[in-house]
C-alpha positions, -999 to 999 in steps of 0.1 A, spaced: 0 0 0 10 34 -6 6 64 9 -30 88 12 -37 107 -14 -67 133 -24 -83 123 -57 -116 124 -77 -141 98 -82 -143 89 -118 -176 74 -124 -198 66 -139 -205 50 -108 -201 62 -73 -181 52 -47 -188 39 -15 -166 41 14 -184 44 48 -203 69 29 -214 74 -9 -191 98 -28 -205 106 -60 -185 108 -94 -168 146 -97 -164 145 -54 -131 144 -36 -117 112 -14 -89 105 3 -75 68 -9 -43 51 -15 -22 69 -41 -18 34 -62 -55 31 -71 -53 70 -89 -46 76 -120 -51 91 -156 -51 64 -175 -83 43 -182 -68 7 -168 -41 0 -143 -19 -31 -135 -26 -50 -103 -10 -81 -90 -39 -104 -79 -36 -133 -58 -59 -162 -58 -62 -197 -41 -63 -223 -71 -95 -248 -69 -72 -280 -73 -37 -278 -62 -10 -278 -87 17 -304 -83 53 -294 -95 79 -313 -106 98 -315 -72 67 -325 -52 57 -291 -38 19 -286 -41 11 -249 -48 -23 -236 -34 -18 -200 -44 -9 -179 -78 -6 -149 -86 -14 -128 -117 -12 -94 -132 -46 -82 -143 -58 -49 -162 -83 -31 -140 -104 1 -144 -91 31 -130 -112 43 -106 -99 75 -95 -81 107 -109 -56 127 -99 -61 158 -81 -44 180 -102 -57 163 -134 -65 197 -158 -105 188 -167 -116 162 -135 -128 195 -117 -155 201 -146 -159 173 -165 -153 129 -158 -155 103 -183 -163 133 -206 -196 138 -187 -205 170 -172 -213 157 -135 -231 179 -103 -212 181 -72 -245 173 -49 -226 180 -19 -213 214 -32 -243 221 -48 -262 216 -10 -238 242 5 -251 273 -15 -279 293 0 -318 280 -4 -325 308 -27 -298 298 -57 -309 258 -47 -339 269 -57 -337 290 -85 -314 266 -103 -339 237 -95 -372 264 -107 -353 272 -138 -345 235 -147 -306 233 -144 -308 204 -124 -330 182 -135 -309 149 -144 -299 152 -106 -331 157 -88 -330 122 -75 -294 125 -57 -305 168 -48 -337 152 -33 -317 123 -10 -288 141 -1 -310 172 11 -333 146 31 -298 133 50 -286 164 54 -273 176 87 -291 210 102 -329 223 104 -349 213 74 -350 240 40 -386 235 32 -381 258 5 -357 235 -11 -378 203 -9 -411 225 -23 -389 233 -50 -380 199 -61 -410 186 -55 -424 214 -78 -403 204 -105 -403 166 -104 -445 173 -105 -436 196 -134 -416 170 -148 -447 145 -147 
């Protein structure tokens, strides 16, 4: 293992490590797993079904293989991870739950939102602090607008 690093979530899917970090969000994991390429090398080590006999008499109940695996995170400092993963423009929900209720809402009126209304919707229901009713009246507005 190497050392701690910050890094962004790739995506597309999200990533879940005592908590759900969507794709675009910052973590803190080991510095091998980051990366800007698409696939990474990783040694794998597996116990073999049937043990392997070899030609001295040792039985071998392990091997060990290098594999091609998807990167899951970026670098930091990667140029476009801040704005745009996988080529997909991706919302922050986090970020996007720290502004004040009356931009929440006027970017969920005025329909900037809407691909994340789901993930606004959950996150502001497990959100820490007194409730913004104006914030779920809003969404619900729009997912009724929605149909």
């Amino acid at each position: 293992m190497g050392n701690l690093v910050e890094a962004i979530v790739r995506g597309p899917e999200s990533y879940f490590d005592g908590r759900l970090f969507a794709p675009g969000e910052i973590v803190t994991v080991d510095e091998d797993l980051v990366s800007d390429e698409d696939q990474i090398e990783k040694q794998v080590t597996f116990r073999l079904a049937q043990p392997v006999v070899k030609p001295d008499g040792e039985l071998v109940f392990e091997a060990t293989r290098t594999v091609q695996t998807r990167t899951l995170f970026l670098p930091l400092a990667s140029a476009t991870a801040a704005t745009s993963v996988a080529g997909h423009d991706r919302l922050n929900v986090t970020d996007f739950l720290k502004g004040g209720s009356d931009d929440i809402v006027a970017s969920i009126s005025g329909g900037k939102v809407d691909d994340y209304l789901a993930a606004i919707e959950q996150a502001e229901l497990a959100r820490r602090g007194p409730a913004r009713a104006a914030v779920k009246d809003a969404i619900a507005a729009r997912l009724a607008a929605k149909g």
